[in-house]
C-alpha positions in Angstrom: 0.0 0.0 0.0 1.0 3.6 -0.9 1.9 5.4 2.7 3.1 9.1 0.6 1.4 11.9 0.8 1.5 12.5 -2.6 -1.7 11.0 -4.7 -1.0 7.4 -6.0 -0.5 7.0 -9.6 -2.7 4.3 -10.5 -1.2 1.8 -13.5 -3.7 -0.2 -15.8 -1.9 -3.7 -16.8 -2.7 -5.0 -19.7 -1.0 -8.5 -20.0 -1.9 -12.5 -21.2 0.3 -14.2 -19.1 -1.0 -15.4 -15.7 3.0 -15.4 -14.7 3.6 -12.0 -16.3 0.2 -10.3 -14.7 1.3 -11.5 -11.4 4.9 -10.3 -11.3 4.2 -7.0 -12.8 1.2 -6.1 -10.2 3.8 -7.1 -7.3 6.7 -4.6 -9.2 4.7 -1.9 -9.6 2.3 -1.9 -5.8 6.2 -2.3 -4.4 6.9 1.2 -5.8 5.9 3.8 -3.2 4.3 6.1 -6.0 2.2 3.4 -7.6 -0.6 1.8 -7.4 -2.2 -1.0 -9.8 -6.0 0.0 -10.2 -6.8 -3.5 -12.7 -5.2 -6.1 -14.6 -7.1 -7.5 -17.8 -5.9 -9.9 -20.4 -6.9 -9.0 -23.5 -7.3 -5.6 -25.9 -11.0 -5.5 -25.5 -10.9 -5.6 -21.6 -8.6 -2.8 -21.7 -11.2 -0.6 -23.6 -13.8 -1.3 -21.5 -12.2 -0.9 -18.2 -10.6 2.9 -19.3 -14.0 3.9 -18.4 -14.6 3.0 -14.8 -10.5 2.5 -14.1 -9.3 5.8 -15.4 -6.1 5.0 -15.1 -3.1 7.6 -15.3 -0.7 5.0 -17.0 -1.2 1.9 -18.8 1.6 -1.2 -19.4 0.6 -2.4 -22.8 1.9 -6.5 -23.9 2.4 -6.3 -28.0 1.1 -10.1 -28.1 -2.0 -10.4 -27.1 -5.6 -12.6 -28.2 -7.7 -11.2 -30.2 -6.7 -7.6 -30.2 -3.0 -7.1 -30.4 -1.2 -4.1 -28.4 -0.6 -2.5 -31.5 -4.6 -2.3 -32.3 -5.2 -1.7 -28.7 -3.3 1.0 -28.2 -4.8 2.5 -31.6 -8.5 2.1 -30.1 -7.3 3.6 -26.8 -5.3 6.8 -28.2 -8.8 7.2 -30.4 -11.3 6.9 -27.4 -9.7 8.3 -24.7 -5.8 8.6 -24.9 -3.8 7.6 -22.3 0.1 7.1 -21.5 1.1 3.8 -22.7 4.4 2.2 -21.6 4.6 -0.9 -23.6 6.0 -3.9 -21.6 8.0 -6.3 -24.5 10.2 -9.1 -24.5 13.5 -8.3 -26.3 13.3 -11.1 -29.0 13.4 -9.3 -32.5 9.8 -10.1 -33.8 8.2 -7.9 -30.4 10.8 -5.7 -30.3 9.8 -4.5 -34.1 6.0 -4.7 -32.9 6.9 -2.9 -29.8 8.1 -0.2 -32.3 5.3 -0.1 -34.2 2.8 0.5 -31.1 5.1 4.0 -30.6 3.8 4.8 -34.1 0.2 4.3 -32.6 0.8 6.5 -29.7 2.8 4.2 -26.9 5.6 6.7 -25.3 8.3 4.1 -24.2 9.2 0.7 -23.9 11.0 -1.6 -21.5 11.5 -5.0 -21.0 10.0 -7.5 -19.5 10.9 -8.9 -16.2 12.5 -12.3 -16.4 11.4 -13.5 -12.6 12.9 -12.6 -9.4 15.6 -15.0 -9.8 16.9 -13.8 -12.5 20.3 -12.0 -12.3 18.7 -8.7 -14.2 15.3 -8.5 -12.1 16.2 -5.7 -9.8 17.6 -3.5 -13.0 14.2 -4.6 -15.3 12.0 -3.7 -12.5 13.8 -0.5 -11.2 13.5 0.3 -14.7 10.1 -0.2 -15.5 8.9 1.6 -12.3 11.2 4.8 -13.5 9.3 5.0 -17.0 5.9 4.8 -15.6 6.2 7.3 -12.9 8.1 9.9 -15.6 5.5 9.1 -18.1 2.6 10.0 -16.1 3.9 13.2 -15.9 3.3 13.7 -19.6 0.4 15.9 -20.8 -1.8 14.2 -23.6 -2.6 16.3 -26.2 -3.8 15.2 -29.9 -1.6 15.9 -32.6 -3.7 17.5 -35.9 -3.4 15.0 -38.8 -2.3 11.7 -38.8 -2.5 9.0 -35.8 -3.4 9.9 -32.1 -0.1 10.2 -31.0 0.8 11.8 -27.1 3.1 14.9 -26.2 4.5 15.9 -23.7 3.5 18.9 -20.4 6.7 20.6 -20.9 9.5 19.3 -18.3 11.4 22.7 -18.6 9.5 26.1 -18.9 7.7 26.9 -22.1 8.9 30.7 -22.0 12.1 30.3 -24.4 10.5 31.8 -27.9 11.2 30.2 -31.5 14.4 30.5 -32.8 13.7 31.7 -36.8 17.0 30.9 -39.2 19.3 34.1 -39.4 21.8 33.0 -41.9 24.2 35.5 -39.7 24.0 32.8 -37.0 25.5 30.0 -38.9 28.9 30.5 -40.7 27.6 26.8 -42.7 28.7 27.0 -46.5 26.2 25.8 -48.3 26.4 22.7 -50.1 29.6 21.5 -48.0 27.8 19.3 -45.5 29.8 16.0 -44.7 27.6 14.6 -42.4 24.0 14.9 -40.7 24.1 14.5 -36.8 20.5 13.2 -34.5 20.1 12.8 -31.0 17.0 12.0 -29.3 15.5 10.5 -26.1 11.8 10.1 -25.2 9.8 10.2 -28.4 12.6 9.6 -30.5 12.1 6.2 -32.4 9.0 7.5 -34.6 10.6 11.3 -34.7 13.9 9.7 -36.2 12.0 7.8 -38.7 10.4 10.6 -39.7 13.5 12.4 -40.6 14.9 9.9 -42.4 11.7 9.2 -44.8 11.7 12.8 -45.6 15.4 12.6 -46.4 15.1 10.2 -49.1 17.1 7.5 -50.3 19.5 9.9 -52.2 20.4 12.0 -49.4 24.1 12.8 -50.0 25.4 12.5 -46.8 26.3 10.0 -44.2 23.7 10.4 -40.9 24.8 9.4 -37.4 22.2 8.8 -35.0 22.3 8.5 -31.0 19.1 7.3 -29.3 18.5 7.2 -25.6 17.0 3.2 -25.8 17.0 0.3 -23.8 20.3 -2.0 -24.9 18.3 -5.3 -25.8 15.9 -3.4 -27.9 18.8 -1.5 -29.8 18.7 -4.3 -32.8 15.1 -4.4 -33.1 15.3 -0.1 -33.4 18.0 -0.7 -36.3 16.2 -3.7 -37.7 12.3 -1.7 -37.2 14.6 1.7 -39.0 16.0 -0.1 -41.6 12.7 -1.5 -42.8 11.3 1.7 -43.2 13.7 4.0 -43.9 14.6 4.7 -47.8 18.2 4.2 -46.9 19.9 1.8 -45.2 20.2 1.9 -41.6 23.1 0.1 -39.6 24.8 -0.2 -36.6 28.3 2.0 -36.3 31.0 -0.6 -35.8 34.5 0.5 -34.4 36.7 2.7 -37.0 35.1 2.0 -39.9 34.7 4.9 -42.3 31.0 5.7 -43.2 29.7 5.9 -46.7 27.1 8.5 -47.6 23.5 7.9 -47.5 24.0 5.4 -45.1 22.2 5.7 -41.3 24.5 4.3 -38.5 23.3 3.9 -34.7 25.1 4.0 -32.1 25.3 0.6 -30.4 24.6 -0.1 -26.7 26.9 0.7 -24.3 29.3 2.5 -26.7 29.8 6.3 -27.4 29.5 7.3 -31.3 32.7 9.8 -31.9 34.0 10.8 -35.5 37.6 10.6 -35.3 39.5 11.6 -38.7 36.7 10.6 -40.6 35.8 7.2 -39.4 33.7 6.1 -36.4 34.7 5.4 -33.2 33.5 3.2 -30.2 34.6 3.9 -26.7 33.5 2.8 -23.3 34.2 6.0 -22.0 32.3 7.4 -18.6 28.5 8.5 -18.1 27.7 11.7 -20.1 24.2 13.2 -18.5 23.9 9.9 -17.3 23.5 8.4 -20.5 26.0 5.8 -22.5 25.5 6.4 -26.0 25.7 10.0 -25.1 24.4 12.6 -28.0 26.7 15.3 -26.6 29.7 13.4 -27.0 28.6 12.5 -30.7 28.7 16.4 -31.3 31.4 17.0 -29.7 33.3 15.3 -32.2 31.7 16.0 -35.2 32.5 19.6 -33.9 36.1 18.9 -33.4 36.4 16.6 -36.0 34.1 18.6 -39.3 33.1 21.7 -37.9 31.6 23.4 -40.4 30.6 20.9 -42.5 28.2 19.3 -40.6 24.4 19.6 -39.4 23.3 18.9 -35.6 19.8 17.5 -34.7 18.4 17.8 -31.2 14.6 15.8 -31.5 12.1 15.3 -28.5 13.5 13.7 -24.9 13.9 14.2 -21.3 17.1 16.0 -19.9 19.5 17.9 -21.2 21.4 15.4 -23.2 23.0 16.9 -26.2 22.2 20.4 -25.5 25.9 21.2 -24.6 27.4 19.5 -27.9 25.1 21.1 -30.0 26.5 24.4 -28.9 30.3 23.4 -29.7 28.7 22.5 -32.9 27.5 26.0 -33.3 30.2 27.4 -32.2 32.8 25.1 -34.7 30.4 26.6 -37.5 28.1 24.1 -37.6 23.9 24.8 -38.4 22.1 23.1 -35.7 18.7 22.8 -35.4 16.5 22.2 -32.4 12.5 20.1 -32.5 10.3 23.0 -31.7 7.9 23.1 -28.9 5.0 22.3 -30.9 5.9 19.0 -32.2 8.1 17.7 -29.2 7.1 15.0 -27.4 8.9 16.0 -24.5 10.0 19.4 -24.6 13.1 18.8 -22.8 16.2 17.8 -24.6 15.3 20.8 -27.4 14.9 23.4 -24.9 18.3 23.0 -23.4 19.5 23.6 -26.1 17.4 26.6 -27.1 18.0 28.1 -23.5 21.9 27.9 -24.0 21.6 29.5 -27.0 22.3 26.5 -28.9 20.4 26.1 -31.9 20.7 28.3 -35.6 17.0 27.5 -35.7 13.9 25.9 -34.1 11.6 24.0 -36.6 8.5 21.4 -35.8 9.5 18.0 -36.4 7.0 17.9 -40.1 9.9 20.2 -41.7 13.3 19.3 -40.1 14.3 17.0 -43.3 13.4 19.5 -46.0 15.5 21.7 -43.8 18.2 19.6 -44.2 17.6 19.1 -47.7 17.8 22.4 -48.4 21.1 22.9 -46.3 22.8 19.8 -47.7 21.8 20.4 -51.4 20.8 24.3 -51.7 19.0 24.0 -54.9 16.3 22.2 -53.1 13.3 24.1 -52.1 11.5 23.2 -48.6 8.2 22.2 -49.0 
C-alpha cells in the first residue's frame, strides 16, 4: 500500500500471461508512488475498463488474443488517450512490434521482467517503475493529422521563444555538408523515422544517429529503421569509415565519436547519465568537421545533447533544435534553445526538407 502523501499514480496492466500479470502487479504496488488499479488480459478488456479504471498510465503486452497491443493502443489513443508504456520481451519479432505500437501512440518501452531469480530483475524492474512514474507526468494532447499520438507537459518552462533561421548565425557554407548529426531520447524512435523518410534514399550524406533506448531493444530499433527507412540503416561498428546515404546507430553501451573521418566506439564514462551520449557525438563532429556538418536535437527528457550542439555551433556548424510544438517531451530541445544552442527551431514535419535544403541548396523546402 501507498503510505506518501502525494496521490498514488494508478497503472492499468494489460497483459496475457498469468505469470507476467502477477509479477508485474507485485513490481509496480512495491513502488511507493504506484498503485495497480486493474489487470485484464486482452485488448478488449482494456477498452472497457478505461472507463470506470481511469487509469493515469497503462503497461501495454504487444502479443495479445484477439486484439494485439498495437490495435489496442490504436482504439485507446482514439477513445480516450492515455500514456502507454509498452512492456515487451526483447526477442526481435516484439521488439519491431513494440516499435510499431510507438507509431500508434505508446511513449516508451522496457522490458520484461525475467522473474525474481533472474540475475537482471532488480535492474528490469527498477527500470520499468522509473518509466511509468516519468511518463505520467506527460500531458496528452492530440496531434492535428495523422494518428493519435501523445506529447508531452513541458519538463522545462515553455517561455524560451522560436528560434527563426538568421543566416548571420550559422557561418555553414552551403552545399559542403559531410555529415548529418541526431540525437534524441523520449519520443525519439517514430521522430527519427520521420527524418529519415523525408530525407530520401538519395540523401548525400552519411547520418549518425544516438538514441536514448533500452540495450536489448537497440537491434530491433536498427532492424524496425531499416525496414522503413529509404536508406539503409546500420549499426556504427568500431573505426570504420561511413559511406554517404547510409544511417549508423550508435550501439549499446558504446559512445558514437567521429575521429579523422571514421567512427569510433569507446567505453568511456556516463555523459548526462547516458552511454550512448548525443553530446559526445557532437562533440566530435565539432572537433572533427566543424563546419561541414548539421546537428539535430529531436524530442527527450534531460539535457542530453544540448551542450554538444552548442560546440557544434560554435565550430560553425547549423544546428537545429524540435520546436515546442511538435516535441514530445519538450526537454532535450529546450536546453539547447536556452543555451543558446540552436541556428533554428523547426516542428519536427519540416526538419528533413530543412536539411535538404542545407545539404543540397537547390532544393526548395516544401
Amino acid at each position: 500500500m501507498n503510505t506518501t502523501a502525494e496521490q498514488p499514480i494508478k497503472v492499468l496492466i494489460v497483459e496475457d500471461s498469468n505469470t507476467q500479470r502477477w509479477l508485474l502487479e507485485r513490481i509496480i504496488n512495491e513502488h511507493p508512488r504506484l498503485s495497480v488499479v486493474g489487470a485484464v488480459t486482452s485488448g478488449e478488456a482494456a477498452l472497457s475498463a478505461l472507463k470506470h479504471l481511469c487509469p493515469d498510465v497503462i503497461t501495454m503486452d504487444i502479443c495479445l488474443p484477439g486484439m494485439d497491443g498495437i490495435e489496442t493502443t490504436k482504439e485507446i489513443m482514439r477513445l480516450r488517450p492515455t500514456r502507454i508504456v509498452v512492456v515487451a520481451n526483447d526477442a526481435p519479432s516484439q521488439g519491431r512490434s513494440a516499435f510499431n505500437a510507438l507509431k500508434a501512440g505508446a511513449l516508451s518501452i522496457v522490458e520484461k521482467p525475467k522473474g525474481p531469480a533472474s540475475d537482471s530483475f532488480p535492474q528490469i524492474a527498477d527500470r520499468l517503475c522509473r518509466q511509468i512514474v516519468a511518463m505520467s507526468s506527460l500531458k496528452l494532447v492530440r496531434r492535428r493529422g495523422g494518428e493519435a499520438a501523445q506529447t508531452a507537459e513541458r519538463i522545462v518552462a515553455d517561455a524560451s521563444p522560436p528560434v527563426s533561421f538568421d543566416p548571420s548565425r550559422s557561418p555553414i557554407r552551403m552545399g559542403s555538408v559531410e555529415a548529418v548529426c541526431i540525437g534524441a531520447s523520449t519520443g525519439g524512435p517514430t521522430a527519427i523515422l520521420e527524418v529519415l523518410k523525408g530525407l530520401g534514399p538519395e540523401f548525400p550524406a552519411p547520418i549518425f544517429i544516438v538514441q536514448h533506448i533500452t540495450a536489448s531493444f537497440c537491434d530491433s530499433f536498427i532492424s524496425w529503421l531499416n525496414d522503413a527507412a529509404p536508406m539503409p540503416v546500420v549499426a556504427a561498428t568500431h573505426n570504420a569509415a561511413p559511406e554517404r546515404g547510409v544511417a549508423y546507430v550508435a550501439p549499446p553501451e558504446r559512445h558514437l565519436e567521429i575521429r579523422k573521418g571514421l567512427m569510433t566506439l569507446t567505453r568511456g564514462p556516463l555523459v548526462s547519465a547516458q552511454r550512448p551520449a548525443v553530446t559526445v557525438l557532437f562533440q566530435s563532429v565539432a572537433e572533427d568537421l566543424g563546419a561541414a556538418s548539421l546537428g539535430v536535437l529531436l524530442t527527450g527528457m534531460g539535457d542530453d545533447g544540448a551542450l554538444g550542439l552548442l560546440e557544434m555551433k560554435r565550430a560553425g556548424a547549423h544546428t537545429i533544435a524540435e520546436d515546442k510544438s511538435s516535441a514530445v517531451v519538450y526537454g532535450m530541445p529546450c536546453a539547447a534553445v536556452e543555451m543558446d544552442a540552436a541556428c533554428e527551431t523547426a516542428p519536427l514535419s519540416t526538419i528533413a526538407a530543412r536539411l535538404r535544403q542545407l545539404v543540397t541548396p537547390k532544393l526548395s523546402v516544401a
